[in-house]
DSSP file (Angstrom, degrees, kcal/mol; ACC not computed):
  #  RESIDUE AA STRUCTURE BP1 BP2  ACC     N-H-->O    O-->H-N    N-H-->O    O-->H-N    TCO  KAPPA ALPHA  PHI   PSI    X-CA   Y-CA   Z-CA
    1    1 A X    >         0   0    0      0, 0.0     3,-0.7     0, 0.0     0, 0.0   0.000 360.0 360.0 360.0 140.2  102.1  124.6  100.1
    2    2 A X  T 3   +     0   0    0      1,-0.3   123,-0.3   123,-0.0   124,-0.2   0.621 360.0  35.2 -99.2 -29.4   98.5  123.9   99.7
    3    3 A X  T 3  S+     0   0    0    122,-0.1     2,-0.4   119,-0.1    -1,-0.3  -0.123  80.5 140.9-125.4  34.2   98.9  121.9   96.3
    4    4 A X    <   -     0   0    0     -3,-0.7     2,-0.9   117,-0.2   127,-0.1  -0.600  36.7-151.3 -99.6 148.2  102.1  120.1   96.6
    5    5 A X        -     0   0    0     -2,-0.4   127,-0.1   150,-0.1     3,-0.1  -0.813   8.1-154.8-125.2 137.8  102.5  116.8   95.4
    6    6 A X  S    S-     0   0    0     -2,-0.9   126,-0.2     1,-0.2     2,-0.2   0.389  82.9 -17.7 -59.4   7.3  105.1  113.8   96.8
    7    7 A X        -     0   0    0    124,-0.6     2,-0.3     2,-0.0    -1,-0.2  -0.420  69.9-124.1 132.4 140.9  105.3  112.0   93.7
    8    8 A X        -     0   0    0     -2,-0.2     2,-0.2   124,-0.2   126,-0.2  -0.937  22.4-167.2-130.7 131.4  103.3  111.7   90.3
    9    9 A X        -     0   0    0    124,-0.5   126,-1.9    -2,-0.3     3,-0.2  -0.855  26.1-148.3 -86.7  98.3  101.9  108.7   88.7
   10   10 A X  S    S-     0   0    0    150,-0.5     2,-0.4    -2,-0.2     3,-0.1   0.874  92.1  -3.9 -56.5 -22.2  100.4  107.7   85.4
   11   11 A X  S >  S-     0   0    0      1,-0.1     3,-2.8   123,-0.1    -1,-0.2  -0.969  75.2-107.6-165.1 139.0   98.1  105.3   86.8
   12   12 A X  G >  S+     0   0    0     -2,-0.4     3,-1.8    23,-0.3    -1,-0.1   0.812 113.2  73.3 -20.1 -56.9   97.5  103.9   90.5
   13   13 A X  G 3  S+     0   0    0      1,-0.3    -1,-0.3    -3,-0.1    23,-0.0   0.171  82.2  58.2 -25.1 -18.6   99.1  101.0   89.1
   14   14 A X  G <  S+     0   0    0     -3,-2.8     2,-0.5     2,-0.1    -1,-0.3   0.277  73.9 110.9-127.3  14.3  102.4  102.0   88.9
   15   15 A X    <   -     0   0    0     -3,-1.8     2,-0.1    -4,-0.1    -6,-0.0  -0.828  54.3-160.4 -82.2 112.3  102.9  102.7   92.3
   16   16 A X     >  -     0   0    0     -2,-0.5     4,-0.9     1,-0.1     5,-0.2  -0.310  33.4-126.3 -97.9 168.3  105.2  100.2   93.9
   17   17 A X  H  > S+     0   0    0      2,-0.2     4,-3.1     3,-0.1     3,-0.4   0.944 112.2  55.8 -76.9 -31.0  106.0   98.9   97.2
   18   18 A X  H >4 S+     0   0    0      1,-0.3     3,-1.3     2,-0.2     4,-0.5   0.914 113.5  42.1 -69.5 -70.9  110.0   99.7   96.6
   19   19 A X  H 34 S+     0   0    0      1,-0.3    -1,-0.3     2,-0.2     6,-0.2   0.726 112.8  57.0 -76.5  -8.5  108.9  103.3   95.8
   20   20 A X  H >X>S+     0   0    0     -4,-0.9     5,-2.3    -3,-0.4     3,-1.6   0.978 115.0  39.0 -43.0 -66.6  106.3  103.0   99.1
   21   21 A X  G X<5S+     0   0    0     -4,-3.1     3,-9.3    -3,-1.3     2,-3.1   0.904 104.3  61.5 -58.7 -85.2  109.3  102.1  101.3
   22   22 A X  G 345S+     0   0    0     -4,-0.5    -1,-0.3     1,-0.3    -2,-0.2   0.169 112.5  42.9 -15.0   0.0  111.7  104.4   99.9
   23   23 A X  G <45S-     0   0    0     -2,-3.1    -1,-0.3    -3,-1.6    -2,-0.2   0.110 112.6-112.4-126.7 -28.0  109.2  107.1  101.1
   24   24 A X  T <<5 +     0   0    0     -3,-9.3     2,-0.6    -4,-0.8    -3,-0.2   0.842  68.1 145.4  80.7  21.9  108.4  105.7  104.6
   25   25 A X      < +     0   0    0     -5,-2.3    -1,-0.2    -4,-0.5    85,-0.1  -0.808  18.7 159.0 -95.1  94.9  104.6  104.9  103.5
   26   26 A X  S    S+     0   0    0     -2,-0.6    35,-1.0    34,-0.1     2,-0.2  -0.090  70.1  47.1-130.1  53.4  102.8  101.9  104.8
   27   27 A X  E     -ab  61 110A   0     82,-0.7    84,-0.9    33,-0.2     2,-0.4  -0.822  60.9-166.0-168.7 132.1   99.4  103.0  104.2
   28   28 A X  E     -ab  62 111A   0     33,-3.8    35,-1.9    82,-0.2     2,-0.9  -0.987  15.6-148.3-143.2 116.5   97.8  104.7  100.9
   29   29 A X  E     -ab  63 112A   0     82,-2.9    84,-1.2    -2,-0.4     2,-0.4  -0.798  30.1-154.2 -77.4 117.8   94.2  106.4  101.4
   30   30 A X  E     -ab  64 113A   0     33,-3.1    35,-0.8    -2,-0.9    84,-0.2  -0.788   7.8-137.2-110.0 135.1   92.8  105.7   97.9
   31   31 A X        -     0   0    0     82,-3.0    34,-0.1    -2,-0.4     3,-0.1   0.291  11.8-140.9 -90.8-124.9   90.2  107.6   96.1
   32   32 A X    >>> +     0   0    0      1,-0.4     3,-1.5    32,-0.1     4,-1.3   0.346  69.7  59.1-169.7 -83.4   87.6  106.1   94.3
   33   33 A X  B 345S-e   37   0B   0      1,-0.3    -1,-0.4     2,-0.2    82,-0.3  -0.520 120.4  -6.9 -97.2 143.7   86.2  107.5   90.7
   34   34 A X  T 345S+     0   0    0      3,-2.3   103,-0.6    -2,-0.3    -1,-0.3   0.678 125.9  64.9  27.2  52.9   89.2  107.5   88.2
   35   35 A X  T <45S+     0   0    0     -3,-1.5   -23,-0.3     2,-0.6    -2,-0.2   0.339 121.3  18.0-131.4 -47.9   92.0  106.7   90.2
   36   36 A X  T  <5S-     0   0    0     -4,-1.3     9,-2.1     1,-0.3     2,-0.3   0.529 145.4 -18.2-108.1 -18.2   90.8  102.9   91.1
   37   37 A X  B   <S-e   33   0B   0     -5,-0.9    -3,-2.3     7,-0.3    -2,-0.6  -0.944  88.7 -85.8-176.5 171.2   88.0  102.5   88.2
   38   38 A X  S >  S-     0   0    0      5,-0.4     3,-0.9    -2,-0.3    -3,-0.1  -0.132  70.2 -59.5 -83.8-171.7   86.1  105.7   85.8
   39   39 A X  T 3  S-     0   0    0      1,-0.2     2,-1.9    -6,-0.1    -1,-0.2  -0.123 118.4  -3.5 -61.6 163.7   83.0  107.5   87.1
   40   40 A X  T 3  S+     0   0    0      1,-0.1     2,-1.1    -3,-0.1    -1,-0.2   0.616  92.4 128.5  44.2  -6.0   79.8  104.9   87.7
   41   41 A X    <   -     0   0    0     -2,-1.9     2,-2.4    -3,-0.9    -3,-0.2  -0.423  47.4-161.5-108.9  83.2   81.6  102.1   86.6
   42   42 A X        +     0   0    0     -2,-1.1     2,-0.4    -5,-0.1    -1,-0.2   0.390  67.5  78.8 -27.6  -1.7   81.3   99.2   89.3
   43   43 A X  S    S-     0   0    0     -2,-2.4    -5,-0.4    -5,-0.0     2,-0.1  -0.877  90.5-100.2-131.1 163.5   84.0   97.3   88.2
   44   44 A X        -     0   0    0     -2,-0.4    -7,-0.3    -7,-0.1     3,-0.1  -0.414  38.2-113.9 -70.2 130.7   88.2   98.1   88.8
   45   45 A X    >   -     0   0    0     -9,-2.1     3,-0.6     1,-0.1     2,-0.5  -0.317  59.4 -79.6 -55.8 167.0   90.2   99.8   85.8
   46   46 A X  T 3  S+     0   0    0      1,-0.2    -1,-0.1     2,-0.1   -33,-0.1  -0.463 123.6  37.1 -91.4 128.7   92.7   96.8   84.7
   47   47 A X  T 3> S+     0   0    0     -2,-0.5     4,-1.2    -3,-0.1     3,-0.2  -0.433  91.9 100.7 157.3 -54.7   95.8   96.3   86.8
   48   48 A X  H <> S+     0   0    0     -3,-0.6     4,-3.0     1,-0.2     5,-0.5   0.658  79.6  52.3 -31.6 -59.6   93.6   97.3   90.1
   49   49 A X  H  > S+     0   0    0     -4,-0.4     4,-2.7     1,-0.3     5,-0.3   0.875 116.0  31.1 -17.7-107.3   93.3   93.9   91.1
   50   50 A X  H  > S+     0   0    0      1,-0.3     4,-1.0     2,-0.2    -1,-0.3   0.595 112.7  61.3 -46.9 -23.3   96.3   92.6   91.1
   51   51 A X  H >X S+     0   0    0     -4,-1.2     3,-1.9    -3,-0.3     4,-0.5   0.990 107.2  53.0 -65.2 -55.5   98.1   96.0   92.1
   52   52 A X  H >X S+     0   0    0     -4,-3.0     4,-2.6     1,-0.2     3,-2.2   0.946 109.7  46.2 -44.9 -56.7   96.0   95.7   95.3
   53   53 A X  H 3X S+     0   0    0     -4,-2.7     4,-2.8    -5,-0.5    -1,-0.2   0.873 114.0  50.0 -47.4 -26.6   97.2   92.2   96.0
   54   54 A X  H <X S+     0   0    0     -3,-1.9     4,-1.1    -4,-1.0    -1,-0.2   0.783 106.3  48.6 -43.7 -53.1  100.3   93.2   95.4
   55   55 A X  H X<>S+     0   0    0     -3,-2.2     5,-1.7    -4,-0.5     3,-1.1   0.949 114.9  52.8 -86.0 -42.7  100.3   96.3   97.6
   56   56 A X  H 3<5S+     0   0    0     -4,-2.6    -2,-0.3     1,-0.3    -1,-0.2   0.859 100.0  57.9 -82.6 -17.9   98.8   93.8  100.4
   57   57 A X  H 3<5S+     0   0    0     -4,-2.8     2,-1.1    -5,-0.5    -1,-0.3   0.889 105.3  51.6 -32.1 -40.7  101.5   91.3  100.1
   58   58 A X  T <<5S-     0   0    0     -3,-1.1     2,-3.5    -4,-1.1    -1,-0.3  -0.831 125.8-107.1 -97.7  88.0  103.9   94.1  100.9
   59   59 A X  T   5 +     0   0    0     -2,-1.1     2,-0.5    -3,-0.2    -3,-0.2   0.197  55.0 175.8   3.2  29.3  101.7   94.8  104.0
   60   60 A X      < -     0   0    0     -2,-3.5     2,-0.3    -5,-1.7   -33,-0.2  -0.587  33.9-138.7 -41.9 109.0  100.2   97.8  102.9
   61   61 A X  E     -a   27   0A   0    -35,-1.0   -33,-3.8    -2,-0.5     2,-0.4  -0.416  35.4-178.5 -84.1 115.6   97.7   99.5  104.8
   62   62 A X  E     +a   28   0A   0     -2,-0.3    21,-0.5   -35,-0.2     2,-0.2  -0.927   6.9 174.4-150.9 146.0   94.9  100.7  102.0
   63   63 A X  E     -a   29   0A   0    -35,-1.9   -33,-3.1    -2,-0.4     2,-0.8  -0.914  28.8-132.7-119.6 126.0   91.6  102.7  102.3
   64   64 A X  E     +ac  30  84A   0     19,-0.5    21,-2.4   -35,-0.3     2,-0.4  -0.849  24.9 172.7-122.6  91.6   89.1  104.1  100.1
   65   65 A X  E     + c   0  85A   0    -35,-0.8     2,-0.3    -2,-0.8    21,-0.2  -0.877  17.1 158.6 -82.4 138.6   88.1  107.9  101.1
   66   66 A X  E     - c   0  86A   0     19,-1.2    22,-1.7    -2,-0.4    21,-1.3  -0.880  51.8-134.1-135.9 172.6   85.5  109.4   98.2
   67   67 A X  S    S+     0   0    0     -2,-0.3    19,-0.1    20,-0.2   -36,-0.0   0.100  74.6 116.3-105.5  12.7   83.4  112.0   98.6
   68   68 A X  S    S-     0   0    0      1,-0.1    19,-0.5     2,-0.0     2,-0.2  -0.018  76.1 -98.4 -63.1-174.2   80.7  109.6   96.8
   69   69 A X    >>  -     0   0    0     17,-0.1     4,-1.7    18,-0.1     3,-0.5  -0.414  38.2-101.2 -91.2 176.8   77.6  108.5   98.9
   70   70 A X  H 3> S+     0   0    0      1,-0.2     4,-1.0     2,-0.2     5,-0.5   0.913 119.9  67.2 -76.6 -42.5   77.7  104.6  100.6
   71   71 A X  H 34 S+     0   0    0      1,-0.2    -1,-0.2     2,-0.1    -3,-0.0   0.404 114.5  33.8 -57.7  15.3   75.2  103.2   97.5
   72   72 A X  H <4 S+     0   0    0     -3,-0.5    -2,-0.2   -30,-0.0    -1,-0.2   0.584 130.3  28.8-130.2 -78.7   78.3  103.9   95.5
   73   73 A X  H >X S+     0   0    0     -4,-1.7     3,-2.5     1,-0.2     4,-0.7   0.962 107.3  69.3 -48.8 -76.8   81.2  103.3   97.7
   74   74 A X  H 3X S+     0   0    0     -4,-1.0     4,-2.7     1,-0.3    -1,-0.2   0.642 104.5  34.8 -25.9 -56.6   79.9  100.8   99.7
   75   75 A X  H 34 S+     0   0    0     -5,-0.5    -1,-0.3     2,-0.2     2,-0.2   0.221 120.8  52.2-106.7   5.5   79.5   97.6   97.1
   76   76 A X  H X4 S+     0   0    0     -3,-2.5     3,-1.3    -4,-0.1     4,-0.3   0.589 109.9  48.1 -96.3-104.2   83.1   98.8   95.1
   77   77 A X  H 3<>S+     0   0    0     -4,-0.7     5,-2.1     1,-0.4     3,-0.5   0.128 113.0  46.3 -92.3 -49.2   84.7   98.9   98.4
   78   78 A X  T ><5S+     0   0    0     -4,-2.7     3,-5.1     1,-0.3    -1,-0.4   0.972 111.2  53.2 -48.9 -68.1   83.3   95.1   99.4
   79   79 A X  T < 5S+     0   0    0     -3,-1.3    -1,-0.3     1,-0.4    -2,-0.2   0.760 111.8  42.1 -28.7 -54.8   84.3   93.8   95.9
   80   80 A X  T 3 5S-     0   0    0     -3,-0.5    -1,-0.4    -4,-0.3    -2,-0.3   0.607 115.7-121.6 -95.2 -11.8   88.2   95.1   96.3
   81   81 A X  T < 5 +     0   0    0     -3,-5.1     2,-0.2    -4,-0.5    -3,-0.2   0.919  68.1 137.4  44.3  43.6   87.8   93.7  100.2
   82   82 A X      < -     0   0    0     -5,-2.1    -1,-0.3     1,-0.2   -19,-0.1  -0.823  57.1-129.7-103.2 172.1   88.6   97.1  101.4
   83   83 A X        +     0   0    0    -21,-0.5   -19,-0.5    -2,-0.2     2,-0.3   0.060  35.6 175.0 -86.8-157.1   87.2   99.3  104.2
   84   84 A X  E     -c   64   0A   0    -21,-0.2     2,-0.4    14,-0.1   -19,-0.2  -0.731  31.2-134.7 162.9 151.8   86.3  103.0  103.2
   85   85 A X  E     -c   65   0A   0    -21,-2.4   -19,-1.2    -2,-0.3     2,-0.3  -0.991  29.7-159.6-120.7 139.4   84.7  106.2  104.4
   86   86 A X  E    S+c   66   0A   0     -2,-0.4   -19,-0.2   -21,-0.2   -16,-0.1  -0.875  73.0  35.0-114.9 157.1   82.4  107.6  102.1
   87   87 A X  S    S+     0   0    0    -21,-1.3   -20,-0.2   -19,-0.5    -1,-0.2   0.923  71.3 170.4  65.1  58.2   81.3  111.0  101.9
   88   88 A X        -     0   0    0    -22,-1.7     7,-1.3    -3,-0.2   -21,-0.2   0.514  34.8-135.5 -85.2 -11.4   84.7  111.5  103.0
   89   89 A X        -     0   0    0      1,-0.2     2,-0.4     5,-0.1     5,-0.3   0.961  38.1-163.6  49.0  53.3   84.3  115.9  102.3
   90   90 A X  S    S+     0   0    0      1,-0.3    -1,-0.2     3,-0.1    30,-0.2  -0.887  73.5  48.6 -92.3 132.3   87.5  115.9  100.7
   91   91 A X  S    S+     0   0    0     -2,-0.4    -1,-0.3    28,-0.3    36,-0.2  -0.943 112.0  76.2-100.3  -6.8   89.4  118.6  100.1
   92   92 A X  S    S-     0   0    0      1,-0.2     4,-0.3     2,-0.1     3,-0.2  -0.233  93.6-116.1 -60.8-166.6   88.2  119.0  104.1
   93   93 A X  S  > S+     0   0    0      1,-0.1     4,-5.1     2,-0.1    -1,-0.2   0.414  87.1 103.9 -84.5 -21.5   90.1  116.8  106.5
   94   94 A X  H  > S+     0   0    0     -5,-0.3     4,-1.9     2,-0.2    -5,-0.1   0.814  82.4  33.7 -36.6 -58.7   87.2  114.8  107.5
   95   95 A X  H  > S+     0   0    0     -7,-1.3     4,-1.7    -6,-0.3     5,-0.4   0.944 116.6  57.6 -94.2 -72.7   87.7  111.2  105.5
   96   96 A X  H  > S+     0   0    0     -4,-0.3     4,-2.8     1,-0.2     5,-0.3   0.808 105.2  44.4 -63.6 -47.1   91.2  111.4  105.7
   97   97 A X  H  X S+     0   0    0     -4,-5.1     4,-1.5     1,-0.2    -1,-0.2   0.960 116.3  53.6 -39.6 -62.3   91.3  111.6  109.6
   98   98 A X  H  X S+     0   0    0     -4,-1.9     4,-0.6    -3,-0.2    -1,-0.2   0.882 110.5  39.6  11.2 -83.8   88.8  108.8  109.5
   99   99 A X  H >X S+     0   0    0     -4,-1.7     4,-2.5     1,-0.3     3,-1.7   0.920 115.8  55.9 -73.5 -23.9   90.6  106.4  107.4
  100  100 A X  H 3<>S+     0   0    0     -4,-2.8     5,-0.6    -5,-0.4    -1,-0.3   0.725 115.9  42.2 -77.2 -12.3   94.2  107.6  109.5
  101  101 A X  H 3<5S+     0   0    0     -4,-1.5    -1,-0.4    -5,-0.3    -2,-0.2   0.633 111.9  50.3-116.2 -16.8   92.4  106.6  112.5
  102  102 A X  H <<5S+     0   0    0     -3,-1.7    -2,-0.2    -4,-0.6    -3,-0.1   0.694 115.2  45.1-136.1 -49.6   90.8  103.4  111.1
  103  103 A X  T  <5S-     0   0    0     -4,-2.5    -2,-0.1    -5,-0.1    -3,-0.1   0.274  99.5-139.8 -89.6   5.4   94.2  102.3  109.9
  104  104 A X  T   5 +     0   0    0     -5,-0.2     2,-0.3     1,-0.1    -3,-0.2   0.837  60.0 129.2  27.8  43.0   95.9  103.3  113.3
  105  105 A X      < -     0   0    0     -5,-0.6     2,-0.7     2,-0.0    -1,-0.1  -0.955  57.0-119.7-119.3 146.8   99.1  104.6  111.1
  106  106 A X    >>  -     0   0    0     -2,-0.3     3,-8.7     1,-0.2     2,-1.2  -0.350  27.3 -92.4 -90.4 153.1  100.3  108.0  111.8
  107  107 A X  T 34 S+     0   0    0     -2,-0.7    23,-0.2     1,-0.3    -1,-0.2   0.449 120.0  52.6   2.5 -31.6  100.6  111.0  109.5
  108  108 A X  T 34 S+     0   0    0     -2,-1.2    -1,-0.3    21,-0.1    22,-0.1   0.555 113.2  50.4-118.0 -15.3  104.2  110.8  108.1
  109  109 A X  T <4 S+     0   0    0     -3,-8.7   -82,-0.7   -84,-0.1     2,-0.2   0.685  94.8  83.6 -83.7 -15.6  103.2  106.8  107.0
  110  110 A X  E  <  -b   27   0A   0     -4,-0.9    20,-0.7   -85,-0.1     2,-0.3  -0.502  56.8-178.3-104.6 173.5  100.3  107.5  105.4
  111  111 A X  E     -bd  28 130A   0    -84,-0.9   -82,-2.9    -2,-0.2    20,-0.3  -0.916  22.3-134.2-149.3 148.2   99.9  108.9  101.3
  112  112 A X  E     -bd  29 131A   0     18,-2.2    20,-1.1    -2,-0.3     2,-0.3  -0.490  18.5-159.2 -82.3 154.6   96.4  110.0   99.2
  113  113 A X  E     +b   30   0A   0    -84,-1.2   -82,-3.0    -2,-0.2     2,-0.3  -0.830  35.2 112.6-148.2 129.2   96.7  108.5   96.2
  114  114 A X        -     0   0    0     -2,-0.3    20,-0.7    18,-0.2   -80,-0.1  -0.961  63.3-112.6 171.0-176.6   94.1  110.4   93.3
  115  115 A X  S    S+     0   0    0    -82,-0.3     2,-0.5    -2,-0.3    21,-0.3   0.196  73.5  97.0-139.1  -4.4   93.5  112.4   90.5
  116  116 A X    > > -     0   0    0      1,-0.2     5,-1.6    19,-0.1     3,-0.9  -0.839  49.2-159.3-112.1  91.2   91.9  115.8   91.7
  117  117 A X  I 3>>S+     0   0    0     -2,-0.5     5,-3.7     1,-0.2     4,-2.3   0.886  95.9  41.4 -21.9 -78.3   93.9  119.1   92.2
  118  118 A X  I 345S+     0   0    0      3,-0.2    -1,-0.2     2,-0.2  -115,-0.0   0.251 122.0  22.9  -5.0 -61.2   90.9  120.0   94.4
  119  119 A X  I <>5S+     0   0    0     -3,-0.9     4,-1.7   -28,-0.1     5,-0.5   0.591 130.4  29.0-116.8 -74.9   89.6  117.6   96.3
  120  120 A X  I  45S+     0   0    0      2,-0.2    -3,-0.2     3,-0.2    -2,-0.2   0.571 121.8  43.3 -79.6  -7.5   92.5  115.0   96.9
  121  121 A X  I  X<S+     0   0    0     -4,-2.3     4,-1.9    -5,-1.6  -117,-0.2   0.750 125.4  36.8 -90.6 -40.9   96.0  117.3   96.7
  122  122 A X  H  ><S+     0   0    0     -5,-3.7     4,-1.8    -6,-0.7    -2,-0.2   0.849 115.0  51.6 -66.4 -28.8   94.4  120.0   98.7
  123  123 A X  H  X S+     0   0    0     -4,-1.7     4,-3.0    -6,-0.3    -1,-0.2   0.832 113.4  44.4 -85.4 -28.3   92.6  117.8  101.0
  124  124 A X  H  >>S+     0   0    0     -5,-0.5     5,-3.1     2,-0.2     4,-1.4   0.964 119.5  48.0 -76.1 -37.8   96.2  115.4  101.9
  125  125 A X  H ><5S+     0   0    0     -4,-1.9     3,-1.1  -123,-0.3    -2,-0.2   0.963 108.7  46.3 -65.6 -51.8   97.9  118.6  102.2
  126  126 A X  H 3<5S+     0   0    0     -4,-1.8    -1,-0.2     1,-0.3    -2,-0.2   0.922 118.7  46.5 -16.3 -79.6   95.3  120.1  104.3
  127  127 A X  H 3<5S-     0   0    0     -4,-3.0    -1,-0.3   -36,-0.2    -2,-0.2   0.590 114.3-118.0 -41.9 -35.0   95.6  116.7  106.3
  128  128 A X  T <<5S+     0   0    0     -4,-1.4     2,-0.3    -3,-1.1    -3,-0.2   0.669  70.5 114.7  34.0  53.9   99.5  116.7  106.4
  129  129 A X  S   <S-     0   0    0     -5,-3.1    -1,-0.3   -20,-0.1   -18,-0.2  -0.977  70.4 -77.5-131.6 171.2  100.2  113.7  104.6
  130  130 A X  E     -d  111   0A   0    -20,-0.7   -18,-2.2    -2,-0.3     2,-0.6  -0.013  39.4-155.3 -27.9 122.1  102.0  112.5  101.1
  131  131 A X  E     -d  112   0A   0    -20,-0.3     2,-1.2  -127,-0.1  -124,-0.6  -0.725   8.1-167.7-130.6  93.9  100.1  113.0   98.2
  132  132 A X        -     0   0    0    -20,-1.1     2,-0.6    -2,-0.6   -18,-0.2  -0.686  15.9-150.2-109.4  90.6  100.7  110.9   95.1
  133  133 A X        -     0   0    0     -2,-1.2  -124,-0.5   -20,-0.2   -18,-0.2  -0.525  16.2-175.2 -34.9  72.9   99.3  112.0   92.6
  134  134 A X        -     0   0    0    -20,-0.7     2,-0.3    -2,-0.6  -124,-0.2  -0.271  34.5-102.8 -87.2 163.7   97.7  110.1   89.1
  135  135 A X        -     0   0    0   -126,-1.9  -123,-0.2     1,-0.1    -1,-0.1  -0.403  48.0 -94.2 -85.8 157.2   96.4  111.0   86.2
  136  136 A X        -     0   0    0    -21,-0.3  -101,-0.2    -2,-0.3  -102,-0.1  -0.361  30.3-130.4 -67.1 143.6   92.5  110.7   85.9
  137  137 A X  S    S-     0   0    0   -103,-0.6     2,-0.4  -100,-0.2    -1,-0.1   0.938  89.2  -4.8 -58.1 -50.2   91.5  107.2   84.3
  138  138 A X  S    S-     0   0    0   -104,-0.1     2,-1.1    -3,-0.0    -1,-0.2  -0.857  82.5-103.4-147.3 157.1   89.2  109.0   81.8
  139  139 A X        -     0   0    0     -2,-0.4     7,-0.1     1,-0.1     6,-0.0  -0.803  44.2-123.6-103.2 113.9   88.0  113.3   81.1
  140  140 A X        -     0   0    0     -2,-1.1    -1,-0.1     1,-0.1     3,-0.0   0.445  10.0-137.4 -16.0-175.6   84.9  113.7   82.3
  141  141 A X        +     0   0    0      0, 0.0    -1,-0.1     0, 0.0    -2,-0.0   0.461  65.1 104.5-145.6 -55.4   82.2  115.0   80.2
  142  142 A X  S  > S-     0   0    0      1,-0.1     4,-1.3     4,-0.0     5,-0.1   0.027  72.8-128.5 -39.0 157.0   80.6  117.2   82.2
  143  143 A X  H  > S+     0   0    0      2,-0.2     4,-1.4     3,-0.1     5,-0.3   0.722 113.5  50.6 -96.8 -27.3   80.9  121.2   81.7
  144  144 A X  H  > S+     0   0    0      1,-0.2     4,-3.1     2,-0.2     5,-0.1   0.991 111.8  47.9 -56.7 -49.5   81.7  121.4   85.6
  145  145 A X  H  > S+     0   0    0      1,-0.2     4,-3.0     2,-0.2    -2,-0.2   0.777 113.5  42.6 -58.1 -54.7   84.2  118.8   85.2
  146  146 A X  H  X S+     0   0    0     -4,-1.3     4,-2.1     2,-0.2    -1,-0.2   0.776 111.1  55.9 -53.6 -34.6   86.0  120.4   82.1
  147  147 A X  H  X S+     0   0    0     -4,-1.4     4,-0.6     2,-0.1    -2,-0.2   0.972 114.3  44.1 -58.1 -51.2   85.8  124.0   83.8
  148  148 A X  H  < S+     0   0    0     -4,-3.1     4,-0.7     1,-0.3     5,-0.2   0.976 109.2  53.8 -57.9 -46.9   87.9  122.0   87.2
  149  149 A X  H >X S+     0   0    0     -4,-3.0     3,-3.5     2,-0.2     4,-1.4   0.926 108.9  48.9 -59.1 -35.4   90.4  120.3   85.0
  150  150 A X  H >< S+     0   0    0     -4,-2.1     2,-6.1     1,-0.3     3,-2.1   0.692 112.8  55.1 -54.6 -92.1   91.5  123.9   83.1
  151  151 A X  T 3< S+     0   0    0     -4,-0.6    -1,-0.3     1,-0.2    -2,-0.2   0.309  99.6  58.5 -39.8   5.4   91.8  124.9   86.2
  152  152 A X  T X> S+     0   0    0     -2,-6.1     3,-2.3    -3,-3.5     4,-0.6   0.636  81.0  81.9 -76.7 -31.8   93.8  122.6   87.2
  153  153 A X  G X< S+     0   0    0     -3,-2.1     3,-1.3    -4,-1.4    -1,-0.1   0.831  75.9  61.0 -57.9 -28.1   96.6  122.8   85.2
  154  154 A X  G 34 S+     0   0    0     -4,-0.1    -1,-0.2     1,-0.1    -2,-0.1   0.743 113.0  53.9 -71.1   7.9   99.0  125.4   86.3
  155  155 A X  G <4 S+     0   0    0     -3,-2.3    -2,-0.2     2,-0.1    -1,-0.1   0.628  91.9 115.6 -70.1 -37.0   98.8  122.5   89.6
  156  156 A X  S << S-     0   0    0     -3,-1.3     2,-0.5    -4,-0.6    -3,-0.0  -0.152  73.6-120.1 -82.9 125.5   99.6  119.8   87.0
  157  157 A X        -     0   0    0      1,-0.1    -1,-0.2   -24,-0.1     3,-0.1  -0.441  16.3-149.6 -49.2 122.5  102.8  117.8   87.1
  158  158 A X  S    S+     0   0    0     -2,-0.5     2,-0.4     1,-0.1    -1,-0.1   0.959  75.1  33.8 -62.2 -70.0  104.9  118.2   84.1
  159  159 A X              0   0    0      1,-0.1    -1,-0.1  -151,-0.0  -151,-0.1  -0.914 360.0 360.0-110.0 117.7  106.8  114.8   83.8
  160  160 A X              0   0    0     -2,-0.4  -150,-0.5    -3,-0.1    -1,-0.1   0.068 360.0 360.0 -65.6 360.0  105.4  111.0   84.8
């Protein structure tokens, strides 16, 4: 199934190592605008911090695919002291092979974690890995952006 998701999220944040383990995941490709911080906005929504330290205490392997450009990516990614491929073409396969290759874990360890029907459920499925799904930090504005989200919903996890 092209849209399926391994487990749904209000917020990046609430994704734990127990439920990590319990899943066989010890690596989370993470996307970028409103899953780890809103659109433009150089700095981490609040929790991020501390979840990340968190996630790398429990030896978590974590990565930043977006489909942003590097002037973007690049100086969030430094900031969190993570790697990242940008202009990652998600929903293709492209940034997740990448980062799976970067982070030398295979396929059945590794999870998306993001906000996008579209781009990041289709693109982990696409990939074969875990896809754990949150909800987006903040709704867009844009009239493209409102058209994807309707069309996201019959996609949408019911309960978090």
């Amino acid at each position: 199934m092209l849209f399926k998701i391994t487990a749904a999220f209000r917020k990046a944040s609430d994704i734990t190592p127990q439920k990590l383990k319990e899943l066989g995941i010890r690596g989370l490709i993470l996307d970028l605008d409103n899953t780890l911080t809103t659109h433009d906005n150089p700095v981490p929504a609040d929790g991020i911090l501390e979840w990340l330290d968190c996630m790398k205490k429990n030896n978590i392997r974590l990565m930043i695919v977006s489909n942003n450009h590097p002037p973007r990516v690049k100086p969030f990614a430094d900031m969190l002291g993570l790697d990242f491929v940008s202009e990652g073409r998600k929903p293709l396969t492209k940034g997740f092979r990448e980062a799976s290759q970067k982070m030398n874990l295979p396929k059945k360890q590794l999870a998306a974690v993001g906000d996008q029907i579209y781009t990041d459920v289709l693109g982990a499925n696409l990939y074969g890995i875990k896809m754990l799904y949150v909800q987006p930090i903040e709704h867009e504005k844009t009239n493209f952006f409102k058209f994807k989200r309707k069309m996201e919903k019959p996609f949408l996890p019911k309960n978090f």
